[in-house]
C-alpha positions in Angstrom: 15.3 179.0 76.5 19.1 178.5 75.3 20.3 181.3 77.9 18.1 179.2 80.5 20.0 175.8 79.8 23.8 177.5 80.0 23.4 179.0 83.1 22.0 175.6 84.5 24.8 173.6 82.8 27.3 175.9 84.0 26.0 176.0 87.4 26.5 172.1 87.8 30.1 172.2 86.8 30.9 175.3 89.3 28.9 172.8 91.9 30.6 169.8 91.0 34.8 171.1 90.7 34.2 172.6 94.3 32.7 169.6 95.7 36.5 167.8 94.1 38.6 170.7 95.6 41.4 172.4 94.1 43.3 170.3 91.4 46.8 169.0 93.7 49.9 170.4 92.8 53.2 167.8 92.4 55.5 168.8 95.2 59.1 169.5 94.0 60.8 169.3 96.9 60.1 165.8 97.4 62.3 164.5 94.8 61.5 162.6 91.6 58.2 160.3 91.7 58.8 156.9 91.8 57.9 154.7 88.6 54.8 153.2 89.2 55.0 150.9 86.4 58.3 149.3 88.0 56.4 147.2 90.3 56.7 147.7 94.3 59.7 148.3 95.9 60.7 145.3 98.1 60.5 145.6 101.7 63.8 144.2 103.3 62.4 142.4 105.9 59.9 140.5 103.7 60.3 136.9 103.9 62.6 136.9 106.4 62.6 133.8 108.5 64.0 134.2 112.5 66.2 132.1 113.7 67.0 131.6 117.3 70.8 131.0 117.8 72.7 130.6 121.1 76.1 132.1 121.0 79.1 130.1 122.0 82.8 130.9 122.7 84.6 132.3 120.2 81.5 133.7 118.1 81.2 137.0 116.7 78.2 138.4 114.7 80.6 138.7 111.7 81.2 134.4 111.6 77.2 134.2 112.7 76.2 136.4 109.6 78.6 134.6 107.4 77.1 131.1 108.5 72.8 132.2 107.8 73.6 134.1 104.7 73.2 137.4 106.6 74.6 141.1 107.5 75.9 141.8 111.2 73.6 145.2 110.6 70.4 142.1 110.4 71.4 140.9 113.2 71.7 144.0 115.4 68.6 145.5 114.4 66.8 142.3 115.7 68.4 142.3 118.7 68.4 146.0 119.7 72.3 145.6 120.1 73.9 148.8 120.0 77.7 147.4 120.3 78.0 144.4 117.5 81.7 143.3 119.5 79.3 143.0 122.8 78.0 139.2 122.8 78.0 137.3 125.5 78.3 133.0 125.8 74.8 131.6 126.1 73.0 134.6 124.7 70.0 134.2 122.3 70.0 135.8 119.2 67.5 136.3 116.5 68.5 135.5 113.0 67.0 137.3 110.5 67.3 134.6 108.0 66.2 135.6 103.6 65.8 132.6 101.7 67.7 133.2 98.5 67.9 131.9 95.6 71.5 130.0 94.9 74.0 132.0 93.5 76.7 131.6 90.7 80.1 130.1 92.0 82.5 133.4 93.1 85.0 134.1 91.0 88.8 133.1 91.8 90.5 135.9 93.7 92.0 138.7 92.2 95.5 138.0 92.1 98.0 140.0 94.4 95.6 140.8 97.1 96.2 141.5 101.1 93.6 140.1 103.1 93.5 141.4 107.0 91.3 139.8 109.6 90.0 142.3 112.4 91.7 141.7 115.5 90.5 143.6 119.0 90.6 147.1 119.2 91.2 148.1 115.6 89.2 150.7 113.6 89.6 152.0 109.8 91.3 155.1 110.6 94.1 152.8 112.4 94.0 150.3 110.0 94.3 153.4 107.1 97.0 154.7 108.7 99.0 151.5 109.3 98.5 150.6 105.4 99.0 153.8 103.8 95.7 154.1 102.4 92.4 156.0 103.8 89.3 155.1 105.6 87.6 155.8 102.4 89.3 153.9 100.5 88.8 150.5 103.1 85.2 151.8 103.3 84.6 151.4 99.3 86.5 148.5 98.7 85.2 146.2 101.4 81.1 147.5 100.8 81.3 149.1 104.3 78.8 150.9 106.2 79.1 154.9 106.3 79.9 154.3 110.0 82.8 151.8 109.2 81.8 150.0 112.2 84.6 146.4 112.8 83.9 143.1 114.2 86.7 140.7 115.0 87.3 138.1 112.7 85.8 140.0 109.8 88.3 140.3 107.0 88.8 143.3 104.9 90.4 143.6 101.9 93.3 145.9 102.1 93.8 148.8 99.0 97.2 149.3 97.4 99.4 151.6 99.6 98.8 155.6 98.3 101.4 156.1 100.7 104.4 155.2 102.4 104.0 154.3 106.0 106.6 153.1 109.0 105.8 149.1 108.1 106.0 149.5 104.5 103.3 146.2 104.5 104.1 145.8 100.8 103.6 142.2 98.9 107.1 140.2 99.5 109.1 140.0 96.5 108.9 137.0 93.9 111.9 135.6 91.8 111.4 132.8 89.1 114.6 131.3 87.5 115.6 131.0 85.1 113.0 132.7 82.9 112.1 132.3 80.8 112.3 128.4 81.5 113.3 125.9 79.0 111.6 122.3 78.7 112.8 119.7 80.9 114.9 122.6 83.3 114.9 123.0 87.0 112.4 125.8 88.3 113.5 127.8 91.3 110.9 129.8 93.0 111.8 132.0 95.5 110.2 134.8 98.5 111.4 137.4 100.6 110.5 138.1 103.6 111.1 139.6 106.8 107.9 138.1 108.2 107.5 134.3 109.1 105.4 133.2 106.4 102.6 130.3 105.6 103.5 129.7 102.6 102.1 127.7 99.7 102.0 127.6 95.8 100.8 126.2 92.7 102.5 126.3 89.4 100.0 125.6 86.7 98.6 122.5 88.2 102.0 121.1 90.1 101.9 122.1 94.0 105.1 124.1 95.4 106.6 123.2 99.0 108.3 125.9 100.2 111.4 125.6 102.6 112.7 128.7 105.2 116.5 129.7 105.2 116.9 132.8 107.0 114.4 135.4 105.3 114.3 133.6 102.0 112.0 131.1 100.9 112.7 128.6 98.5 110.6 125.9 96.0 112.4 123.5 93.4 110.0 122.3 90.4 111.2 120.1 87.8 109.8 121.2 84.7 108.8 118.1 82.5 110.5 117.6 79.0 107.3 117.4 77.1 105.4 120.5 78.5 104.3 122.3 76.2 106.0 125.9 75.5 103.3 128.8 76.6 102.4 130.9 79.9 101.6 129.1 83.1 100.5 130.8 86.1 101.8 130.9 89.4 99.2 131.3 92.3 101.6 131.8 95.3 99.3 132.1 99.5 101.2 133.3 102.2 99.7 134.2 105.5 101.7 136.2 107.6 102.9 135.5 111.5 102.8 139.5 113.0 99.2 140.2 111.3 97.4 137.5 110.1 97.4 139.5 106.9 96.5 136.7 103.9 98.3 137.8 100.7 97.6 136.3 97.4 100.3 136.7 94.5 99.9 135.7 91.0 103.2 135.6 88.8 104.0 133.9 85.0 106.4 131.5 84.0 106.9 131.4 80.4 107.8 127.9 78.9 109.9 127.7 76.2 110.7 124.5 73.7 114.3 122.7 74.2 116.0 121.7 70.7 116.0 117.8 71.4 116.7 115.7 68.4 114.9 112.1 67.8 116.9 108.9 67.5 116.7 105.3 66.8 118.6 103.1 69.7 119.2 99.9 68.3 119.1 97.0 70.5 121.6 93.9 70.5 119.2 90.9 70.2 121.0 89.2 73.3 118.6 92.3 75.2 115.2 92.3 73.3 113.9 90.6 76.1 114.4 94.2 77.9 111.9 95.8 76.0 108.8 94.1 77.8 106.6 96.9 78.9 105.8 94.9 81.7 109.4 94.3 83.2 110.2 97.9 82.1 106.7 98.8 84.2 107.4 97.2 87.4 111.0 98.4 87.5 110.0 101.8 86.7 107.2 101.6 89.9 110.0 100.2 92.2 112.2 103.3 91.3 109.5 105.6 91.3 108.3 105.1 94.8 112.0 105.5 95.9 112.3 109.2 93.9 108.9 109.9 95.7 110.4 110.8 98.9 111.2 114.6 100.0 113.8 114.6 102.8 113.6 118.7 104.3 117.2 118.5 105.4 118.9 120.2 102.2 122.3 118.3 101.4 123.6 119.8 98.5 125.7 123.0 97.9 127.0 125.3 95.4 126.6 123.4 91.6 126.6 120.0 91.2 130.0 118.9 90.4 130.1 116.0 86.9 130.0 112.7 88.1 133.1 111.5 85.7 136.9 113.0 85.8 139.2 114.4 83.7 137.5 115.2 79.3 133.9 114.5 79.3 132.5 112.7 75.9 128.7 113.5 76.3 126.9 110.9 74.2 123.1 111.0 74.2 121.7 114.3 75.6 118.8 114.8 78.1 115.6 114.9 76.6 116.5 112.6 73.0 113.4 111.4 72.0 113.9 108.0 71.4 112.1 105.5 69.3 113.6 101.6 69.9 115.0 99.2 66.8 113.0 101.0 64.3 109.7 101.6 66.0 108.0 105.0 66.9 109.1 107.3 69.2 107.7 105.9 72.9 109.4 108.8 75.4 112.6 110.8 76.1 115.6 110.4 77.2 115.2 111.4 81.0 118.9 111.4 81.1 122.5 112.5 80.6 124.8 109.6 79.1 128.5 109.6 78.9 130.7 107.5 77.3 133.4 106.0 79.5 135.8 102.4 79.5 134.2 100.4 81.5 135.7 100.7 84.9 136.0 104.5 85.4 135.0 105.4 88.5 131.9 107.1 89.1 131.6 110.4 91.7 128.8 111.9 93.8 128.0 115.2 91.9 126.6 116.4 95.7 126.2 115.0 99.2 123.7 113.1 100.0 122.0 110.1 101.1 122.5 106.2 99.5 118.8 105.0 98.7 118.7 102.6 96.1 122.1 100.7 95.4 121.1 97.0 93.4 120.9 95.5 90.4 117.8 96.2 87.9 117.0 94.8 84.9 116.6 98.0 82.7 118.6 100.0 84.6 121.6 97.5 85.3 123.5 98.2 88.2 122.1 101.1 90.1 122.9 103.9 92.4 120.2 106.7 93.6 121.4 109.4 96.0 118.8 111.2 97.8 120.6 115.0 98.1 117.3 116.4 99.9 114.4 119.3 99.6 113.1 116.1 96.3 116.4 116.2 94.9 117.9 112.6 93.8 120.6 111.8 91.6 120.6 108.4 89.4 123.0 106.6 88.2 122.6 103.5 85.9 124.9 100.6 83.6 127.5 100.1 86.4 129.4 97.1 86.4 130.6 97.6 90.0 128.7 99.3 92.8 130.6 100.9 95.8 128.2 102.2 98.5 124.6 100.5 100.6 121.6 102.2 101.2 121.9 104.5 104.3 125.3 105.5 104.0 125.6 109.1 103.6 128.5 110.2 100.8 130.1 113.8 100.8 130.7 115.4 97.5 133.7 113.3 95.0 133.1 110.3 96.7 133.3 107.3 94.7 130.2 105.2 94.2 130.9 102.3 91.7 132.1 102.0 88.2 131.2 102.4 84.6 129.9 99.3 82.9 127.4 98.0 80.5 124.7 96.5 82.4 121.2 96.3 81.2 119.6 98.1 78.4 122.7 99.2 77.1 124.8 99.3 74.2 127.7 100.1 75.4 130.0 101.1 78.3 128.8 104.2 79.5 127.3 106.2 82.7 123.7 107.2 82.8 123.1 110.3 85.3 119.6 111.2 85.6 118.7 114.0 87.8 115.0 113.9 89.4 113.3 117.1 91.2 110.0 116.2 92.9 109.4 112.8 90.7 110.6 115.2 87.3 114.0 114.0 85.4 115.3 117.4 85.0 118.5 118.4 83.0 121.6 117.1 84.7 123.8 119.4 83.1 121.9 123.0 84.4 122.9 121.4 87.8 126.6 121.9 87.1 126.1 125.5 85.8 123.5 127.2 88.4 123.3 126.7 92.0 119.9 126.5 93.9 119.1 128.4 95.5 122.5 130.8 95.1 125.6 130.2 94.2 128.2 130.1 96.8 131.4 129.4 94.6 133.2 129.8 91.1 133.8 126.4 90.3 132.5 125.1 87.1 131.6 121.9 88.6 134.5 119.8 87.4 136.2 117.2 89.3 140.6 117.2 88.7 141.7 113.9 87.5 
């Protein structure tokens, strides 16, 4: 009976494995098996909402991909277009359109970076060649299609140079002076360059304007007295004329503290009434909105000569912080005083322009040059002035006296030196030149 029941149960297993077939075999050729616990892989296309878009002059798939969040490839495909630079005015496209989910802010460009935008007729082995770098290289870098296929208008981001080539396209040299930079000094900031250049800059948080002479251009910052010592950076953007090329250049300026001692100014009680914050206010507004102005004519040359003759007897120095009869410290001193009889007559360190010459209250007597490119020179305390607003004065003129007008305690000149609304010192304009010196004098006047 036992021998009847194995060969029936043994029978219905043969029966049953040959109605299954033969057990598959994994096929190793076809590469690894996808994870089936991954979820299903995304189809491309899923979601995708078409757009119709008519094309209009100046379009190219590149700006029209750009604008719906889309790839020129997308676009193509939809439209069974074989030559992405071959759209016509008035054509319909479909736009493949994803809705996405927002994405995080992009991060600030890298710094130092050359940025060329497709023209006509370029391709990556040109555009290799003429940068010293390979179409590999490009390909990589700018998330290219194998086929490295260009639209106009599309921007790529150009490699370092691996080698030299005929235009040498390197990043235009940068020069920051002095460095590093003490509180309360002029900045010069200057760029070489062959090329015509669109050029801008920002120094920390302070704009640059740049001015062209010859192949050199050149930025003036006044550095404030109370910035505090550290690194700052300096984003400079210059598009070029010949290419279009957008460069990006990121340099440091290194700030370091002045030695500026602290003292009490004691004032006569015949000139308390000088001290109101709200006459000093609305003086300080008036003379403000006259240093505010940039004239792009440069006046001035060579160094600043010093606005007295014969010995010099500096008295307070640039950037004294100053408390008044006994109280805190409220500010700095924004300028360079000298002590003179009352009388002496008073020089223009550098050409320029007459735009303030009046009485103040604070400031007594006044004179402001404007010497151009921001540049103005103050002078304050005179008992006689010499010169009305428009006339222009050449270098040693005469343009009043020394006196003791205003807040003042004695007879003495004030020269204040002011670079883009800044009071810079007056005394590092007597020593360097900006932007290069073009003589060996020390910048004293002969008696």
């Amino acid at each position: 009976m036992k021998r009847v029941l194995f060969l029936i149960l043994f029978f219905s297993l043969a029966v049953s494995a040959y109605a299954q077939g033969p057990t598959p075999v994994p096929d190793v050729t076809a590469g690894p098996v996808p994870d089936v616990t991954a979820g299903p892989v995304p189809d491309a296309t899923a979601g995708a909402v078409p757009v119709t878009y008519v094309v209009k002059s100046g379009d190219t798939l590149y700006r029209i991909a750009q604008d719906y969040g889309t790839t020129v490839e997308a676009i193509a495909a939809a439209n069974n277009i074989a030559d992405p630079a071959q759209i016509v005015v008035g054509q319909k496209l479909i736009i493949p359109v994803t809705p996405v989910a927002a994405e995080p802010p992009a991060p600030p460009p890298s710094p130092n970076r050359r940025v060329h935008p497709v023209r006509p007729g370029e391709t990556l082995p040109s555009l290799a060649f003429r940068y010293g770098t390979t179409v590999l290289a490009l390909r990589e870098l700018n998330g290219l299609h194998r086929l490295g296929l260009l639209v106009t208008g599309q921007e790529l981001i150009i490699p370092p140079p691996a080698v030299p080539t005929l235009e040498d396209r390197r990043f235009p040299p940068v020069s920051i002076g002095p460095a590093p930079a003490v509180q309360g000094q002029t900045i010069l900031v200057s760029v070489q360059s062959d090329d015509r250049l669109d050029l801008s800059g920002v120094l920390s948080d302070r704009p640059l304007s740049f001015v062209p002479e010859g192949d050199l251009y050149w930025a003036l910052l006044g550095l404030d007295a109370l910035t505090p010592p550290g690194a700052y950076p300096l984003d400079l953007l210059a598009v070029e004329a010949s290419s279009g090329d957008r460069i990006t250049m990121r340099e440091t300026l290194t700030v370091t503290a002045g030695a500026f001692p602290t003292y009490n100014v004691v004032v006569p009680a015949s000139r308390q009434s000088l001290l109101d914050p709200e006459l000093s206010r609305a003086e300080r507004e008036k003379v403000d909105q006259v240093l505010a102005g940039v004239t792009p004519r440069r006046l001035f040359s060579a160094p600043f000569s010093y606005p007295l003759a014969g010995e010099l007897s500096p008295t307070s120095p640039f950037g004294q912080r100053r408390s008044y009869s006994g109280g805190p410290v409220s500010g700095y001193h924004a300028g360079q005083d000298y002590g003179a009889a009352t009388g002496a007559p008073v020089y223009a360190p550098a050409r320029g322009v007459v735009v303030l010459a009046e009485p103040l209250a604070v400031r007594g007597q006044a004179v402001i040059l404007d010497h151009g490119w921001g540049v103005f020179s103050g002078f304050w305390h005179l008992s006689q002035i010499d010169v009305m607003v428009g006339q222009e004065v050449e270098r040693g003129q005469p343009i009043g006296l020394v006196g003791n007008t205003g807040l003042s305690t004695g007879p003495h000149l004030h020269w204040e030196v002011q670079v883009r609304g800044v009071p810079v010192d007056p005394v590092q304009w007597t020593k360097e030149s900006f932007p290069e010196p073009e003589s060996s004098e020390d910048g004293r006047l002969d008696e």
